[in-house]
MITI-847912 format. One record per residue: residue number from 1; z, x, y of N, C-alpha, C, O, CB in turn. Coordinates in nm, 3 decimals. Last residue first. Glycine has a CB too. Example, Ala and Ser with C-alpha at 12.3 -4.5 7.8 and 13.67 -1.06 7.14 Angstrom:
<pts>
PT   n     nzz     nxx     nyy    cazz    caxx    cayy     czz     cxx     cyy     ozz     oxx     oyy    cbzz    cbxx    cbyy
PT   2   0.708   1.285  -0.225   0.714   1.367  -0.106   0.787   1.290   0.003   0.804   1.341   0.114   0.572   1.408  -0.060
PT   1   0.780   1.319  -0.569   0.780   1.230  -0.450   0.780   1.320  -0.330   0.846   1.424  -0.332   0.905   1.131  -0.447
</pts>
This chain:
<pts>
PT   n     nzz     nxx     nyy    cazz    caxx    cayy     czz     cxx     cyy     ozz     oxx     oyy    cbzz    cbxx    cbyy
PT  83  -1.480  -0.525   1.038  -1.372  -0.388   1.146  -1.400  -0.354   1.235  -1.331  -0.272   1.295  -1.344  -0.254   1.115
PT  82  -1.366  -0.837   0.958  -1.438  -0.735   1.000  -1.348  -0.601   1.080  -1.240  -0.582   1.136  -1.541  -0.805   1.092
PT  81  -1.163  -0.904   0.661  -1.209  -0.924   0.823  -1.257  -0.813   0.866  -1.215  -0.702   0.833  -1.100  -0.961   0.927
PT  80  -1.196  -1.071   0.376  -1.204  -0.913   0.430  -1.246  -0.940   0.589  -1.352  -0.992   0.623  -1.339  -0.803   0.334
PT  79  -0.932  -1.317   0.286  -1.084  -1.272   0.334  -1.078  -1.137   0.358  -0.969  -1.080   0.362  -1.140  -1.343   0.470
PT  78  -0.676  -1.258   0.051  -0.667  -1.267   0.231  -0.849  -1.207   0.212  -0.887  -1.105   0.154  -0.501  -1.116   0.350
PT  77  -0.583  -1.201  -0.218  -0.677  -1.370  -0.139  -0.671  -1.346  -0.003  -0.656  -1.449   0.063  -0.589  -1.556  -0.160
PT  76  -0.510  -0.946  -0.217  -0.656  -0.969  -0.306  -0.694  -1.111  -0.248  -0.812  -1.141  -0.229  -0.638  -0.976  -0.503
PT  75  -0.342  -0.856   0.098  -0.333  -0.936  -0.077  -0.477  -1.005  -0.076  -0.536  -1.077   0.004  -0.180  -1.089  -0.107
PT  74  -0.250  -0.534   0.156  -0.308  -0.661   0.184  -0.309  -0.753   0.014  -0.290  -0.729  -0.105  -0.480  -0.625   0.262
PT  73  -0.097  -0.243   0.316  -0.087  -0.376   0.202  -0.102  -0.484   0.222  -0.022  -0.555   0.283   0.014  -0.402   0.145
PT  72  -0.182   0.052   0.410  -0.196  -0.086   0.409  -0.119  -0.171   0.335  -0.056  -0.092   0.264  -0.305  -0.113   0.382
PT  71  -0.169   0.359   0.556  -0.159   0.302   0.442  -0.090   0.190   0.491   0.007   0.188   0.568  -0.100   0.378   0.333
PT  70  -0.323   0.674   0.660  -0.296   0.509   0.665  -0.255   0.430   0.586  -0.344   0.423   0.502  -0.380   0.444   0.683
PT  69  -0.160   0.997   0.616  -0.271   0.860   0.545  -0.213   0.741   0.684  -0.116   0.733   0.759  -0.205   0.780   0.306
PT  68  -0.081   1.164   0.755  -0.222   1.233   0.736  -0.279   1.108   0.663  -0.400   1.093   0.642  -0.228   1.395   0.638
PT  67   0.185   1.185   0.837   0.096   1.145   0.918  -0.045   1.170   0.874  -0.127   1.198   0.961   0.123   1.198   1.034
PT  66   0.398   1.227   0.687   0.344   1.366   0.726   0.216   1.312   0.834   0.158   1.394   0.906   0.281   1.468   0.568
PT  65   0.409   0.972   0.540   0.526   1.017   0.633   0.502   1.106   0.741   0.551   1.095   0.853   0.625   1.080   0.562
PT  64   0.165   0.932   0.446   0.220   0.830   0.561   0.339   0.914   0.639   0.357   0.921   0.761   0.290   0.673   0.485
PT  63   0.217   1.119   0.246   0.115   1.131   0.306   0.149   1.013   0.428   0.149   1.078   0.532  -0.013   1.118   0.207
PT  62   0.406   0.991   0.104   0.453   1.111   0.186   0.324   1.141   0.228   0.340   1.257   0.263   0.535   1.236   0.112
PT  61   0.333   0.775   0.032   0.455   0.735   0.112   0.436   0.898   0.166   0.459   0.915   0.286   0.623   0.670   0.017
PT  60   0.128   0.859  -0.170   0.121   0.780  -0.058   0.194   0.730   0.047   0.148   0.660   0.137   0.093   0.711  -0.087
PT  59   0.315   0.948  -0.348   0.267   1.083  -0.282   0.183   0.997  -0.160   0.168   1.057  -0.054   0.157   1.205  -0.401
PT  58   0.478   0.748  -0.456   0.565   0.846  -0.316   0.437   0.950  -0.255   0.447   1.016  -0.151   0.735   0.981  -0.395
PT  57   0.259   0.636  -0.624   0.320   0.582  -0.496   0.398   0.652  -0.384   0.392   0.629  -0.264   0.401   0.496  -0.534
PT  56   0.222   0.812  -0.786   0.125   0.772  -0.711   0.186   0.716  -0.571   0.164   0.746  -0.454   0.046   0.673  -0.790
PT  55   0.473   0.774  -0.962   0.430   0.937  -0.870   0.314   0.887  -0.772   0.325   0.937  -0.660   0.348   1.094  -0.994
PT  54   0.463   0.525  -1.016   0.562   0.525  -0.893   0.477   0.727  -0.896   0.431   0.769  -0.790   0.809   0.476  -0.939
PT  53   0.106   0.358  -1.030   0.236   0.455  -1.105   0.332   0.492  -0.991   0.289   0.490  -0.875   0.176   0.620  -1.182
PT  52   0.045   0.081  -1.002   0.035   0.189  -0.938   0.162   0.263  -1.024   0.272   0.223  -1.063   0.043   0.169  -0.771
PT  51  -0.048  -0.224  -1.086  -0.099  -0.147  -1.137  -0.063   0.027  -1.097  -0.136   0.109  -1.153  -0.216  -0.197  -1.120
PT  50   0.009  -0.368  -0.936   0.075  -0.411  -1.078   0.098  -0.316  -1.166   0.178  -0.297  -1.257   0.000  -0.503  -1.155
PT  49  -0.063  -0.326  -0.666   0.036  -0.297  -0.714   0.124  -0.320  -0.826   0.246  -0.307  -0.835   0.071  -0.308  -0.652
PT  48  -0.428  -0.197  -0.770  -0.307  -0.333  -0.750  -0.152  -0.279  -0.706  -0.141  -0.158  -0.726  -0.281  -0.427  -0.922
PT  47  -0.562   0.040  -0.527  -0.525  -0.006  -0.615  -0.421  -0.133  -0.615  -0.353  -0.172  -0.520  -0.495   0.090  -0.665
PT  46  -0.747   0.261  -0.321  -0.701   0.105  -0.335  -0.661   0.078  -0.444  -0.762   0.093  -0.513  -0.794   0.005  -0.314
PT  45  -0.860   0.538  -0.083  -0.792   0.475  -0.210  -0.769   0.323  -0.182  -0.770   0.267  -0.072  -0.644   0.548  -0.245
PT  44  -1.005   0.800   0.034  -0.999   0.642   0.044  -0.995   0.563  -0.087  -1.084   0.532  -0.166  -1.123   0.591   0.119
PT  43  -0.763   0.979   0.040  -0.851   0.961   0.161  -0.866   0.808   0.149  -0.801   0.718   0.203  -1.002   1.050   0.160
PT  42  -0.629   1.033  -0.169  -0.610   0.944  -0.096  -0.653   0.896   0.028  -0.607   0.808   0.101  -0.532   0.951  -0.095
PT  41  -0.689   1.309  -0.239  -0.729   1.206  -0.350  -0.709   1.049  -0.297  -0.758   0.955  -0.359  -0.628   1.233  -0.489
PT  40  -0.600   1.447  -0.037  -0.697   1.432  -0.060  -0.759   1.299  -0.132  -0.845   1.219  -0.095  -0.707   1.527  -0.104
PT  39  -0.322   1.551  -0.048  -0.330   1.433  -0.015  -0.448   1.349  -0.009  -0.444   1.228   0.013  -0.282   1.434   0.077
PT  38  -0.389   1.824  -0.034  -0.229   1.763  -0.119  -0.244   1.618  -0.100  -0.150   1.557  -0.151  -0.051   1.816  -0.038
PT  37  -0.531   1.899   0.188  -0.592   1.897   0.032  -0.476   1.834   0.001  -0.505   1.723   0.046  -0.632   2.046  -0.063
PT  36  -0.559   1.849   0.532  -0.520   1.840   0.420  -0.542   1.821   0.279  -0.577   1.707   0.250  -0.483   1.799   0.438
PT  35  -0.744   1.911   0.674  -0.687   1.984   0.703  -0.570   1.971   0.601  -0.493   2.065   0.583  -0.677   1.979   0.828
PT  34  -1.014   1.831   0.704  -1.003   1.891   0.669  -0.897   1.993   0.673  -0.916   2.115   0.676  -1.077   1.892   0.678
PT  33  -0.895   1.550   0.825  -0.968   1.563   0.690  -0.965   1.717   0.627  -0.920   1.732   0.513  -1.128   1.517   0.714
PT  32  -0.764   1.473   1.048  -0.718   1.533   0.888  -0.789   1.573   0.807  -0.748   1.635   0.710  -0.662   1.459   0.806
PT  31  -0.933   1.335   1.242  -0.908   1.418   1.232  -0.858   1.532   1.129  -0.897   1.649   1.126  -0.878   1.391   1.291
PT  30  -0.831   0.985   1.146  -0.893   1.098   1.194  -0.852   1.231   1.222  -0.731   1.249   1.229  -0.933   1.070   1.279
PT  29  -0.650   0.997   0.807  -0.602   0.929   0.975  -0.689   1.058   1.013  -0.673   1.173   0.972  -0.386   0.916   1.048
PT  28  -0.754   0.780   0.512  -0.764   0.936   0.602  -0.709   0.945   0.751  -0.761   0.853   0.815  -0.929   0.981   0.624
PT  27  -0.602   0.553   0.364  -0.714   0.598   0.429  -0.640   0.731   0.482  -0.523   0.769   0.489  -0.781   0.489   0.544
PT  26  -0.532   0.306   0.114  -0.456   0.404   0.243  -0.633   0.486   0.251  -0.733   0.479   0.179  -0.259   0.553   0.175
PT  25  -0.395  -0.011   0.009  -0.518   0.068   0.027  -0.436   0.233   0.122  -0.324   0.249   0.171  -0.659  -0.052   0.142
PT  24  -0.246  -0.213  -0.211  -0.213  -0.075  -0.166  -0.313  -0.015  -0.107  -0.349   0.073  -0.185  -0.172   0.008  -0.266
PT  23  -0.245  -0.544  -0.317  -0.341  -0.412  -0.315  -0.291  -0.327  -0.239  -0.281  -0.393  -0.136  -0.480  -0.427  -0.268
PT  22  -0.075  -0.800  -0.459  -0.098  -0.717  -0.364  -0.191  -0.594  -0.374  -0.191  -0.553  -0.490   0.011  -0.684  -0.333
PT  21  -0.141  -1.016  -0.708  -0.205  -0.979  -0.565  -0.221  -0.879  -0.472  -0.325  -0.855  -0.411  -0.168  -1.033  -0.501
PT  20   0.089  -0.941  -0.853  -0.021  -0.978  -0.905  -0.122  -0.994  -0.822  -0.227  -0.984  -0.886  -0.005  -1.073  -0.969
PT  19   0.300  -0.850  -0.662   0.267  -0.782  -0.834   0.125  -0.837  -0.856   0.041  -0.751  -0.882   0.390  -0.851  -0.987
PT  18   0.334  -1.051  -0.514   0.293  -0.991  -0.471   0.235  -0.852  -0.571   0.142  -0.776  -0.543   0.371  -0.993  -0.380
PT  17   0.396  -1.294  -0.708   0.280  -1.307  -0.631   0.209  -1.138  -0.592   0.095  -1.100  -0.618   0.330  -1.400  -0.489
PT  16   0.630  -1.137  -0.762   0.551  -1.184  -0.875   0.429  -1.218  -0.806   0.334  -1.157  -0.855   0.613  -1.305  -0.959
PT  15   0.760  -1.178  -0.545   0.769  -1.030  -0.558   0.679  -1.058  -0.714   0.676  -0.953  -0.778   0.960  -0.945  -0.557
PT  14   0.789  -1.432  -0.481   0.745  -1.352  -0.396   0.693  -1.214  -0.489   0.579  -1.168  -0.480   0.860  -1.332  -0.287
PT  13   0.977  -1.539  -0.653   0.798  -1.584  -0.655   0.749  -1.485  -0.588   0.647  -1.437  -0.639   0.739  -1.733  -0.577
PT  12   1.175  -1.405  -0.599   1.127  -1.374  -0.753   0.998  -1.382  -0.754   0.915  -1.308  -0.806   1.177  -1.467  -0.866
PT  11   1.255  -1.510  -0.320   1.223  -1.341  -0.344   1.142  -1.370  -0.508   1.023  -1.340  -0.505   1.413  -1.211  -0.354
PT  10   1.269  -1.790  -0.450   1.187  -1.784  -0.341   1.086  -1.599  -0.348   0.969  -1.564  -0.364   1.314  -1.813  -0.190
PT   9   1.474  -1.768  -0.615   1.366  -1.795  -0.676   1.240  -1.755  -0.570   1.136  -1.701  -0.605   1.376  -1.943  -0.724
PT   8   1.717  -1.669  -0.418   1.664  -1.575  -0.547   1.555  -1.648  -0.585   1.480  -1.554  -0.609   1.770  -1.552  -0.681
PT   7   1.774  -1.652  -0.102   1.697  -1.764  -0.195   1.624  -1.649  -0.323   1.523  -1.579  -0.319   1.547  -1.872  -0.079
PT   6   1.822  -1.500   0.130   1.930  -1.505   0.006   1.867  -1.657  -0.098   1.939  -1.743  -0.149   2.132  -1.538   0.089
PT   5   1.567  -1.541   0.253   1.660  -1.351   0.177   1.751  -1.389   0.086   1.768  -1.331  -0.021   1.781  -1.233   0.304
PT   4   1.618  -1.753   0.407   1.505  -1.699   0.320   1.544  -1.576   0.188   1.537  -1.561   0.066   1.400  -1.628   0.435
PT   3   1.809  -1.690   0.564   1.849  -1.832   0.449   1.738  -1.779   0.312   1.756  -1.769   0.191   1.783  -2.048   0.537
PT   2   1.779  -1.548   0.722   1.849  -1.489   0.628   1.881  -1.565   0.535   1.956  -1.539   0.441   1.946  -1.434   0.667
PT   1   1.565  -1.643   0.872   1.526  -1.535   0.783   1.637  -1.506   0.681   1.611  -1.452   0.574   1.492  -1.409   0.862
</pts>
C-alpha cells in the first residue's frame, strides 16, 4: 500500500477517475426522520463529485457525524446491486 501512495500518476488517475465517476449518495438513518430538519434536504440525495459544492459537502459530513445520514461513495460503473 505504501508503494501505491507514493505513486503520483497512479493518486492523479485516481482522483480524476474518481472526479468523473464518483457519486456521493447519503440517506436518512431509521428512525430520524422526524427528528431532524438541518439535514433534511439529505434524506435522499446523490450527486457527482465533480459536481458537489464543498458547503454541500461538510453539511453531509456533519449529518454522518451527528448520526442522522448514511453516506456512500459509489462509482457511476459499479452495477446497482440489489437491496
Amino acid at each position: 500500500m505504501e508503494r501505491f501512495s507514493e505513486d503520483v500518476t497512479l493518486l492523479q488517475a485516481l482522483r480524476e477517475y474518481l472526479t468523473e465517476y464518483g457519486v456521493v449518495e447519503s440517506k436518512v438513518v431509521d428512525g430520524k426522520q422526524d427528528v431532524v430538519e438541518k439535514v433534511a434536504d439529505y434524506f435522499d440525495y446523490s450527486e457527482t463529485i465533480g459536481t458537489i459544492p464543498s458547503h454541500r459537502t461538510l453539511a453531509l459530513f456533519r449529518g454522518r457525524r451527528e448520526e442522522m445520514l448514511n453516506v456512500v461513495l459509489r462509482l457511476e460503473t459499479e452495477e446497482e446491486k440489489p437491496k
